[in-house]
N, C-alpha and C positions, 0 to 999 in steps of 0.2 A: 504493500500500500504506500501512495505517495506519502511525503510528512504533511504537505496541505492539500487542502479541498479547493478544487478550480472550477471557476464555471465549464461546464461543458457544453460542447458545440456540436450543434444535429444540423447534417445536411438534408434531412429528409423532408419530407413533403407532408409531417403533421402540423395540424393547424395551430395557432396561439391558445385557443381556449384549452386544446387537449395538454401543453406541457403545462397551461398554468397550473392546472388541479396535480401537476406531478415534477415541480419546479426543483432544478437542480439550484446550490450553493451560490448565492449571489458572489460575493467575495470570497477569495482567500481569507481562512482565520486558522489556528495553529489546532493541531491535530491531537490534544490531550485527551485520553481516557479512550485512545484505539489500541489497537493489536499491536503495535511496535512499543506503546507502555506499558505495557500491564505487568512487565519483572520490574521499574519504576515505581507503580506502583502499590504492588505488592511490597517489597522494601519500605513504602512511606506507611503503611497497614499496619505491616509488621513494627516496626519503631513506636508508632503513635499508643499502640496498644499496648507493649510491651513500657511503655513509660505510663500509661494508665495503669498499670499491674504492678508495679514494684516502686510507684511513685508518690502516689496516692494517698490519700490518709482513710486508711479503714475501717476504722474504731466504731463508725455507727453504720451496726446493722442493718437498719432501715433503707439508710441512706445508699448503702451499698446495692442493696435490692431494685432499689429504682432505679440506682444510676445504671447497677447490670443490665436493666429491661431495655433501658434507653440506648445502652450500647448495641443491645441484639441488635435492636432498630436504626443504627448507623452504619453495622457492619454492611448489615443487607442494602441499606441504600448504595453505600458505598460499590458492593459487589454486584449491582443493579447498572449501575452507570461506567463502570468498565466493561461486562459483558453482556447486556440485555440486548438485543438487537433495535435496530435505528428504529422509529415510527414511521418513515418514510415518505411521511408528511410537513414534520415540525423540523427546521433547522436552526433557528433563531429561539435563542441568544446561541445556544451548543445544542447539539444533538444529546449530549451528556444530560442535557437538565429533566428532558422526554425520559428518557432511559432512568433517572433517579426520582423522579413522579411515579413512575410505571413499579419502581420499587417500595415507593413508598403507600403504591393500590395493594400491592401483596402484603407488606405489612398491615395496613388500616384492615385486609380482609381476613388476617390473621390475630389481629384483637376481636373480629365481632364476632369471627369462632369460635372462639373463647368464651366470650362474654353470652353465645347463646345456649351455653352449656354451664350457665351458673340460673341459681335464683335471682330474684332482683334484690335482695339482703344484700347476698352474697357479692351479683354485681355492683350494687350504692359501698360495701366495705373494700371492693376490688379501685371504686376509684378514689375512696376515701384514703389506699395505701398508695394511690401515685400523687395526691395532693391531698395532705391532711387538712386542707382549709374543708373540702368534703366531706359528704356523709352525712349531712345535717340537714332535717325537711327545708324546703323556703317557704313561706308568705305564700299564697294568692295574693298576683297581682291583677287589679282591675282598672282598666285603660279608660271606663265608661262610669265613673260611679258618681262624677258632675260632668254634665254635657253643655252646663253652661255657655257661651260664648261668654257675654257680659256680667265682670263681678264686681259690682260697685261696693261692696262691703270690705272685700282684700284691699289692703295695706300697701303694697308693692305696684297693684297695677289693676285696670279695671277692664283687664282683657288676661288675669291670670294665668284662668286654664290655656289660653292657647299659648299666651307665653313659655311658659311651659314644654309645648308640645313643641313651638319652631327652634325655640334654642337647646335642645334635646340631642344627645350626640349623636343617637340614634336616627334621625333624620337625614344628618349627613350622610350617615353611613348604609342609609336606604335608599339613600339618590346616587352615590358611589355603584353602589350594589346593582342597579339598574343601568347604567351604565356601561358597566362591565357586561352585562345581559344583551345587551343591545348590540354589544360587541363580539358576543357572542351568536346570536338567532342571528346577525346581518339580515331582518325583516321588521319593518317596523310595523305591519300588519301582526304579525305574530308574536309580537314584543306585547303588540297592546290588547291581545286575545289572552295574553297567556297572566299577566299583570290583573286585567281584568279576574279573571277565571281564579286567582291567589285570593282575591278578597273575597271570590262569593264562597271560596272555601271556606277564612277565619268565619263569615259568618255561619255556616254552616257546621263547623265543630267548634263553636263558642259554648256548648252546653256540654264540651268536656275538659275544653282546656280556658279558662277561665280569662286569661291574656288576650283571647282573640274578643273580647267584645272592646269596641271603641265606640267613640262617640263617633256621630254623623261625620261631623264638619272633620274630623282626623282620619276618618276611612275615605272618605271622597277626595273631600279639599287638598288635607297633605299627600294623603298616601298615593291615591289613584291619577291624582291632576298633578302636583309639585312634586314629591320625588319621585316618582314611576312617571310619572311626563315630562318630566324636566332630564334625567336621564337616560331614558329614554332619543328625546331630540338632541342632544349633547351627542351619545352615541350613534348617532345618525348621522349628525354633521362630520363625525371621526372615520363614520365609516365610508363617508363622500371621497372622505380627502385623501384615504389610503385606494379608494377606485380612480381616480384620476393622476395615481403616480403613472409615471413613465416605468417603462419594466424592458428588458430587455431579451428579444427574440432568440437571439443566436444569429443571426443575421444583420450583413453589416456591422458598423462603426458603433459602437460602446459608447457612449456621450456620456454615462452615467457619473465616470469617474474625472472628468472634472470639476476643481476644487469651487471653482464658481459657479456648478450647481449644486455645493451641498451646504442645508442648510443647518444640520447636523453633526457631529461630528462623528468620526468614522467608531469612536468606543457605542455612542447613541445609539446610533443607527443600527448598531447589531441586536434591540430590542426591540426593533421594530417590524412589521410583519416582511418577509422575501418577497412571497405574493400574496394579492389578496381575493381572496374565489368569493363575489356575491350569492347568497345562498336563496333561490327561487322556492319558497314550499307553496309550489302552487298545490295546494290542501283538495281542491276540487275539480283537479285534472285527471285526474281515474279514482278508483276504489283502494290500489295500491295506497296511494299517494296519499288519501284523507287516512284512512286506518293508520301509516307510517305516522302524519305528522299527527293526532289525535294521541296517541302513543307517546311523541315527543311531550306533547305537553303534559299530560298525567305525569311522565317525568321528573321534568323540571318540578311541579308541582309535589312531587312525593319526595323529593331530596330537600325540598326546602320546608316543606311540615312534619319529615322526620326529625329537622333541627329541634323544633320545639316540643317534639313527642322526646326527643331524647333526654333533654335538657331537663326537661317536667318528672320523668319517670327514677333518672338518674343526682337528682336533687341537685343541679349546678346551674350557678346564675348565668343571667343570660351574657353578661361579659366576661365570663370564664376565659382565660388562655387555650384552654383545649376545646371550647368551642371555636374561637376565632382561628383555630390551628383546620380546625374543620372545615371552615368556612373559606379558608385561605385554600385548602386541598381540592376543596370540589369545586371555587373558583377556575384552578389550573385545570383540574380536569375536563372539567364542562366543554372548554375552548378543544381541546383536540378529540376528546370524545363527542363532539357536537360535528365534529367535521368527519369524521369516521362513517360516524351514524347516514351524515348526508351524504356522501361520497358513496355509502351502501343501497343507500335507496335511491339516488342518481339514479346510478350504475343498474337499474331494478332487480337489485338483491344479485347482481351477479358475482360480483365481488366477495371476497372475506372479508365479513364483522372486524374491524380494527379491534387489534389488543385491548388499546385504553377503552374504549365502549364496551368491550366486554364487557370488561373488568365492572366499572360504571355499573353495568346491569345484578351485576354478582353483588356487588356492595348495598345499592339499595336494597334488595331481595334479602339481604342478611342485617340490615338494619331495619326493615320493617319487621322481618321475622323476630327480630327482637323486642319490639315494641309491640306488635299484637300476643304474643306469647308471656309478656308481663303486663298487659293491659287487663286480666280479666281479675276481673271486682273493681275495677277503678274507674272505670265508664259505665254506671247503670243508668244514667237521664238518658233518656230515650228521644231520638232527635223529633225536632218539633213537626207537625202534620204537613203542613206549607211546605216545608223543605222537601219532605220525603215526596210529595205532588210535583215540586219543580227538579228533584231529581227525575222522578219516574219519567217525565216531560223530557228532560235531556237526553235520558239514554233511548227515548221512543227516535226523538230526533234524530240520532248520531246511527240509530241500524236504520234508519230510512234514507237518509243520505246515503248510507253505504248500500244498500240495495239497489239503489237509485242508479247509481256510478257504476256499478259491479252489472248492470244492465246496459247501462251506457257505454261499456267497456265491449258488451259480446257484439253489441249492434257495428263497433268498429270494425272488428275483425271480419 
């Protein structure tokens, strides 16, 4: 293998659309963590741990037991990003960083194996031993218990409650959150089906988890219109400005690398996307197509209210470290298993299921299964009649469309 990665140049006669979805190494960047290092780094492996082992101070027990857990989970990252094979999609920042995400889906799916083979006791004292601040019931909190807008009575300000909710850190970090979402679906159609379709869940299991009731004006006004529409268009605009780079065919003169068209600098830029594939989920172009993205969204949807089924079951607040460790992990994943997925159903399922989306699929399924298999006695409010009428109505809708398609499919042929 060479020491760097070169653009490569095809004289052939495929189109631009077909290499973007399979874009080779914009630049030269140096070749760490391939097959000409791995006795390098093996040596640095070897050192690092061997000074962790006779270095150390190991006097507490406790201390010792977490830090060994935490190493398991470094080795294997470690040994993930020297030998796990490319993703053959992600080359930015490194190929290495794909490869130690992909490490660290084996690890995440080697805790909730664990964890599905404890009681919930046992699980609440299993994370109570990796952070003693754990273990401890929380509060119900209730997001609705003054809907107030106007409090002429409060001290501070005569728009309390909302005050409250705008300068809330949590807001930021909802509009971030969307953002990055937008960055991810590259559909602003889909962004705002799928945003929508989150709130009519909290209201929907509001009568088990206590958190999801909110007042009017903070489920519409902020949540649906200001952070999920504001991030939302933010991400839109980001994802205009990465469709109108110039990219470079293999054909012809290279204009890219001069320095007066960069606006960047060359360490920047290697975070930034190589290419950018806008993703079409035309939803109601066959039967495939609606069940695929239909699918997609239940998804999205189930990784982000496993957050707070976890959170609720496993007694940890909501700014905990290891959830924001969570939230950081299925952030990165989302982006490459979001393209996998697509790239799969493009392709109409010709292709192989990308690793990282597998994987994705394996993780929810073992964190649900966690959460319904310690849910029972803790959900006995029985959801409200209205709901169960505007479900039954959904799911009439969603097999009639799909019949619908699935006919409009044979009349094609």
């Amino acid at each position: 293998m060479k020491e760097v990665g070169v653009q490569t140049f095809s004289e052939s006669s495929v189109g631009p659309r077909t290499l973007s979805k399979s874009p080779f190494p914009e630049f030269e960047f140096p070749q760490v963590f391939y097959g000409g290092g791995t006795l390098l780094w093996l040596l640095v492996a070897s050192c690092v741990l061997g000074a962790m082992a006779f270095y150390r101070d190991d006097s507490d027990s406790g201390l010792n037991h977490r830090q060994g857990f935490i190493g398991i989970i470094g080795v294997l990252i470690f040994i993930s990003a020297v030998y796990l094979p490319d993703s053959g999609m992600m080359f930015r920042p490194h190929p290495a960083i794909w490869r130690m995400l992909q490490g660290i889906s084996l690890c995440y799916t080697g805790f909730l194996v664990f964890m599905l083979f404890q009681n919930i006791d046992d699980a609440r004292q299993f994370m109570a031993w990796l952070d003693p601040s754990l273990g401890v019931p929380l509060p119900e909190q209730d997001y609705a218990s003054d809907c107030r807008v106007y409090t002429p009575e409060d001290p501070d300000s005569n728009f309390a409650n909302l005050k409250n909710c705008i300068f809330d850190v949590y807001i930021l970090a909802h509009a971030i959150g969307w953002y990055v979402k937008m960055m991810v679906f590259r559909d602003v159609k889909l962004a705002l089906i799928i945003s929508c379709f989150f709130e009519f869940m909290e209201i929907t299991l509001r009568h088990q988890l206590a958190n999801f009731y909110e007042c009017w004006w903070d489920s519409l006004v902020l949540d649906i219109l200001v952070c999920n529409g504001g991030g939302i268009y933010l991400g839109y605009l980001t994802c205009r400005v990465f469709e109108m780079r110039e990219y470079y065919w293999g054909v012809g003169k290279d204009n890219r690398n001069d320095e007066q068209r960069f606006t960047l600098t060359r360490s920047a830029q290697q975070f930034t996307p190589y290419s950018w594939l806008r993703y079409k989920w035309e939803m109601f172009s066959s039967c495939k197509m609606f069940i695929s993205t239909i699918w997609y969204i239940a998804f999205v949807n189930l990784v982000d209210l496993s957050n707070f089924y976890l959170k609720y079951l496993l007694w940890m607040p909501s700014n905990h470290w290891i959830l924001l460790i969570r939230v950081l992990f299925w952030a990165m994943q989302a982006i490459i298993a979001t393209r996998e997925y697509y790239e799969y159903v493009d392709s109409g399922f010709t292709k192989i299921l990308g690793s990282h989306c597998w994987l994705a699929h394996l993780l929810v399924f073992l964190e649900w299964a966690f959460i319904v298999k310690n849910s029972a006695g803790l959900f006995t409010e029985s959801m409200p009649e209205w709901l169960q009428y505007t479900w039954t109505s959904i799911a009439a809708s969603v097999i009639s469309i799909s019949f619908y398609l699935f006919y409009k499919d044979l009349n094609k042929k």
